[in-house]
RODO-2510 file (C-alpha; in nm, 4 decimals, decimal comma):
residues 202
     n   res          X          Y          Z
     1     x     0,0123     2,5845     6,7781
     2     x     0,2668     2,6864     7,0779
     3     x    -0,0377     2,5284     7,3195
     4     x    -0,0203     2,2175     7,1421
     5     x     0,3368     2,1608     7,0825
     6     x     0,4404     2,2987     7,4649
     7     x     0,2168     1,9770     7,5294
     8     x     0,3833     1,7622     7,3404
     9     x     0,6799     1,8789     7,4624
    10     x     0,5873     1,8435     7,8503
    11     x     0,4408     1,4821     7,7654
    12     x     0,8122     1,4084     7,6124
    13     x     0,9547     1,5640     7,8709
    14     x     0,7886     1,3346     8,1736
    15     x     0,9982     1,0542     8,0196
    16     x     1,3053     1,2839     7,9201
    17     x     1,3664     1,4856     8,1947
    18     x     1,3814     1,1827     8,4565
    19     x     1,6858     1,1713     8,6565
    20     x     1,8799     0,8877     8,5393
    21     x     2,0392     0,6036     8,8353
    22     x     2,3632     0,7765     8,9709
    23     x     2,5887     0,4657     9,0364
    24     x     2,8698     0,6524     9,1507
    25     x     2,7620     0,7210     9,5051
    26     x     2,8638     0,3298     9,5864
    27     x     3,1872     0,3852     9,4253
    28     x     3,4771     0,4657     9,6689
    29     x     3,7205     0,5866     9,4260
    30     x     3,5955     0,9386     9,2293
    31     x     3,5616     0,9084     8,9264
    32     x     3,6672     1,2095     8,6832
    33     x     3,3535     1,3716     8,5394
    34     x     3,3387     1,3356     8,1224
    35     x     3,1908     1,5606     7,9021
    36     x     2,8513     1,3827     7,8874
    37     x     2,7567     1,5932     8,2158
    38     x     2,3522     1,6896     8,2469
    39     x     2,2866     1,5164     7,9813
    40     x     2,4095     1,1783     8,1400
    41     x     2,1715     1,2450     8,4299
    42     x     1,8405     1,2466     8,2292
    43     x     1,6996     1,0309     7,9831
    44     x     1,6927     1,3005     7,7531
    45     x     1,9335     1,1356     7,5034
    46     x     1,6424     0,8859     7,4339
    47     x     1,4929     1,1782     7,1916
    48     x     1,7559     1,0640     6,9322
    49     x     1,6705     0,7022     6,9712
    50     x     1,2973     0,7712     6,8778
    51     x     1,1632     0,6793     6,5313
    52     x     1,1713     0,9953     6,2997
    53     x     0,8390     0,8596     6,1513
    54     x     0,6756     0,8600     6,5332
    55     x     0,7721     1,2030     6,5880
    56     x     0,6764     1,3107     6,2464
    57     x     0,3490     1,1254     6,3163
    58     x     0,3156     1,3829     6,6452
    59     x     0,3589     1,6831     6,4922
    60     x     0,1677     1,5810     6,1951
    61     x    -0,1110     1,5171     6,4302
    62     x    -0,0693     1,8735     6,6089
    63     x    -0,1061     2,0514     6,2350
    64     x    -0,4157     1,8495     6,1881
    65     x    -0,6084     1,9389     6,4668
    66     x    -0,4714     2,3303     6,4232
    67     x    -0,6068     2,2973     6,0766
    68     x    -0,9481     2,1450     6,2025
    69     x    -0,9483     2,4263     6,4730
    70     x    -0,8948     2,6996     6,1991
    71     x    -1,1528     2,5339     5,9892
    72     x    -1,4011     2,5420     6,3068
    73     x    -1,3171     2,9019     6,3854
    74     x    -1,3493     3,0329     6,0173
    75     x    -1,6986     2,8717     6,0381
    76     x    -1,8383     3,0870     6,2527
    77     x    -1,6536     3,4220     6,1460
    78     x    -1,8512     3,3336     5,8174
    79     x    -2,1580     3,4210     5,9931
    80     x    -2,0189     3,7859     6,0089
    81     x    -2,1515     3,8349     5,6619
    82     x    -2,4990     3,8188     5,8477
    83     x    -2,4073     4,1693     5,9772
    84     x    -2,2090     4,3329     5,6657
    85     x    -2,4923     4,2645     5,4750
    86     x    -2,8451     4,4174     5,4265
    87     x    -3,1622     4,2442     5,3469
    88     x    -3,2746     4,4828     5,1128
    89     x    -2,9485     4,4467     4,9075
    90     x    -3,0413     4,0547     4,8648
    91     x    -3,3857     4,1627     4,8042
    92     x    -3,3114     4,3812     4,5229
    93     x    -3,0827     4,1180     4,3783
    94     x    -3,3539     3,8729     4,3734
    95     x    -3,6315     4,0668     4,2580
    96     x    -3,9754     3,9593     4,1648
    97     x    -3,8250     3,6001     4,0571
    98     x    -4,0548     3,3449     4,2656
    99     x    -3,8318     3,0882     4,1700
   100     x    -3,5398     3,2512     4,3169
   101     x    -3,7163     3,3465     4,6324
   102     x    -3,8728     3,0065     4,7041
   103     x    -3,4822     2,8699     4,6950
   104     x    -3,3312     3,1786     4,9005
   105     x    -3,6543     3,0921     5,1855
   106     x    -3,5682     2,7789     5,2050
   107     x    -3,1630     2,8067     5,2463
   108     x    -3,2554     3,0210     5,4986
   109     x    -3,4392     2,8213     5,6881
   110     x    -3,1956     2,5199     5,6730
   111     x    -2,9314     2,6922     5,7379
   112     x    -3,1066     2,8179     6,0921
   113     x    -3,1944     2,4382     6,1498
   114     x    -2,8422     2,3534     6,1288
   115     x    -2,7582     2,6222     6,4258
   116     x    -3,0439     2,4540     6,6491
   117     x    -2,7891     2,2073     6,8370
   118     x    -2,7751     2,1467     7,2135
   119     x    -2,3728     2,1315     7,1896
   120     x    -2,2076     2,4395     7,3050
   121     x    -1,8190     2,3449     7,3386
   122     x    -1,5974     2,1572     7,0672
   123     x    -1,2631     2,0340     7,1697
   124     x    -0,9213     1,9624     6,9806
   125     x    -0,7154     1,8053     7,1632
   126     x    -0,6367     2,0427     7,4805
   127     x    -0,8043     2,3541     7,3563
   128     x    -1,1812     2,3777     7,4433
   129     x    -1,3975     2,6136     7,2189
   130     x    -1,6939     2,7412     7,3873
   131     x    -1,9443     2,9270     7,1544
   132     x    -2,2729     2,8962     7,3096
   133     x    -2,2631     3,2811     7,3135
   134     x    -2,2086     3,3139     6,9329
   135     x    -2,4628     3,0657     6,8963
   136     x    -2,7177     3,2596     7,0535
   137     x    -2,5987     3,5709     6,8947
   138     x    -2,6191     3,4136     6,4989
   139     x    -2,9742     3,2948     6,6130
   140     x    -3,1290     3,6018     6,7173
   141     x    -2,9634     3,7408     6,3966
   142     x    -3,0737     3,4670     6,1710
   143     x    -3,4367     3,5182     6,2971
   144     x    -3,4483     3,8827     6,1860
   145     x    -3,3046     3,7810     5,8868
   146     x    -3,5656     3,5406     5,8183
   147     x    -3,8594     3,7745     5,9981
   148     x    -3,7226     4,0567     5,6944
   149     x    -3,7264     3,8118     5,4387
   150     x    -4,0668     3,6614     5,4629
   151     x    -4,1653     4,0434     5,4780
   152     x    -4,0186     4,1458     5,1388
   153     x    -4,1544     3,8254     4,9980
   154     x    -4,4922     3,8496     5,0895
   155     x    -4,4751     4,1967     4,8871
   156     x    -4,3677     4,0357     4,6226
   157     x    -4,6404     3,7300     4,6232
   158     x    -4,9190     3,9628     4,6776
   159     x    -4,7879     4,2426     4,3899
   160     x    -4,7783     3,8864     4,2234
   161     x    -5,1732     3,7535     4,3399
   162     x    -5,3028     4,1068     4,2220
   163     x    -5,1320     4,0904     3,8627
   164     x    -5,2009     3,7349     3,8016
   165     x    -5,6080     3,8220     3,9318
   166     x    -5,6166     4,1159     3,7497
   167     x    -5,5397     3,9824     3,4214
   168     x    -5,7711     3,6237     3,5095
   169     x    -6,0338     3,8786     3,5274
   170     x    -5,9633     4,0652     3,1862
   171     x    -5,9518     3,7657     3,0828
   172     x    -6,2832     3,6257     3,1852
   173     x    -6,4446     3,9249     3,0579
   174     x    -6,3017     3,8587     2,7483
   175     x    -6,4401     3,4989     2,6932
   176     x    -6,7677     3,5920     2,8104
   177     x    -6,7708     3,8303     2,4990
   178     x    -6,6151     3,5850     2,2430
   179     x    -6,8862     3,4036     2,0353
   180     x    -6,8420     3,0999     1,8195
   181     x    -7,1441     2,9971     1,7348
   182     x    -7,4612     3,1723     1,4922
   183     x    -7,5199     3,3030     1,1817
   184     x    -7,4013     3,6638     1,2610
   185     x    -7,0342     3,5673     1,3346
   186     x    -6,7969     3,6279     1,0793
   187     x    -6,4917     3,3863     1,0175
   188     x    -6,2858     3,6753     1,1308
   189     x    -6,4193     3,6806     1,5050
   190     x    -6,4070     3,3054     1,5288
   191     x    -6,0242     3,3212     1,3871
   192     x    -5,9812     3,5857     1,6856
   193     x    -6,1574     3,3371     1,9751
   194     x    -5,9841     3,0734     1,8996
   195     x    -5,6438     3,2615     1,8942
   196     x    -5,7568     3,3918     2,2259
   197     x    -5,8747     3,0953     2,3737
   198     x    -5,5182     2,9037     2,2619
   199     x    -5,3750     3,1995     2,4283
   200     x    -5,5618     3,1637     2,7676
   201     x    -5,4797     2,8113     2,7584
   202     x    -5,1339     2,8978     2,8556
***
């Protein structure tokens, strides 16, 4: 805030601060020197003249863009989180919910896209923020995030494939024993292949 209002400030003063014409140098009588003194010999009095809404405008303006810079800043201290945190923390939260892990891939994933940017300085107004070097830090970090994650859930897919193959395989063995047809089946057994079939079915 000081950086941006010290400019303001030095802009204001270029006009202020100018020496104003000094008449009495072609006078041949002296003249007795009033109370206006220095402030006679700038423009500086022209600060009282300006429109309050103008200035209020200025400074309005200067809030803005520290609010924007703040904003900006806070963005990328977010990213700390990356480091507090522990993969195997969001892993346990999440489980063996496919769901859940399909939707937690793919945030990650767009939110790494959304760091891929060729831009590596953002200015407001006269401060310049350079943060190529965060960039590349939150990258590299994002990457073993992602590396980590697609670990845990391939665990959890293929702890998922071997369940879901073990019991299509029970239940194959099952159908291939169910009988529906002949004289030797009882009403009973075709009550319980039917039930077993509806249940296959979903």
């Amino acid at each position: 805030r000081s950086i941006f209002l010290n400019e303001l400030h030095d802009y204001m003063g270029i006009v202020c601060t100018l020496p104003c014409v000094n008449c009495e140098r072609f006078e041949v009588f002296e003249r007795a020197s009033g109370a206006e003194g220095k402030r006679a010999s700038t423009f500086y009095h022209l600060v009282d003249s300006l429109s309050p809404k103008a200035l209020s405008n200025a400074y309005f303006t200067v809030e803005c863009h520290i609010q924007n810079l703040a904003a900006f800043v806070n963005q990328w201290l977010a990213y700390q989180t990356l480091w507090d945190s522990q993969v195997a923390d969001v892993a346990d939260s999440v489980k063996g919910d496919l769901n859940k892990w399909h939707s937690l891939i793919l945030e990650a994933s767009t939110a790494r896209t959304t760091l891929d940017s060729t831009a590596t300085m953002t200015e407001f107004g006269p401060i310049v923020v350079r943060y190529n070097k965060v960039q590349s830090q939150v990258n590299l970090k994002y990457d073993s995030w992602q590396k980590e994650l697609q670990t845990y859930f391939a665990a959890v897919l293929a702890e998922r494939i071997i369940e879901n193959f073990e019991k299509i395989s029970d239940a194959k063995t099952r159908l291939e024993n169910v009988s529906l047809e002949g004289s030797s089946v009882t009403t009973n057994e075709i009550v319980l292949g039917v039930t077993f079939l509806q249940e296959v079915n979903q």
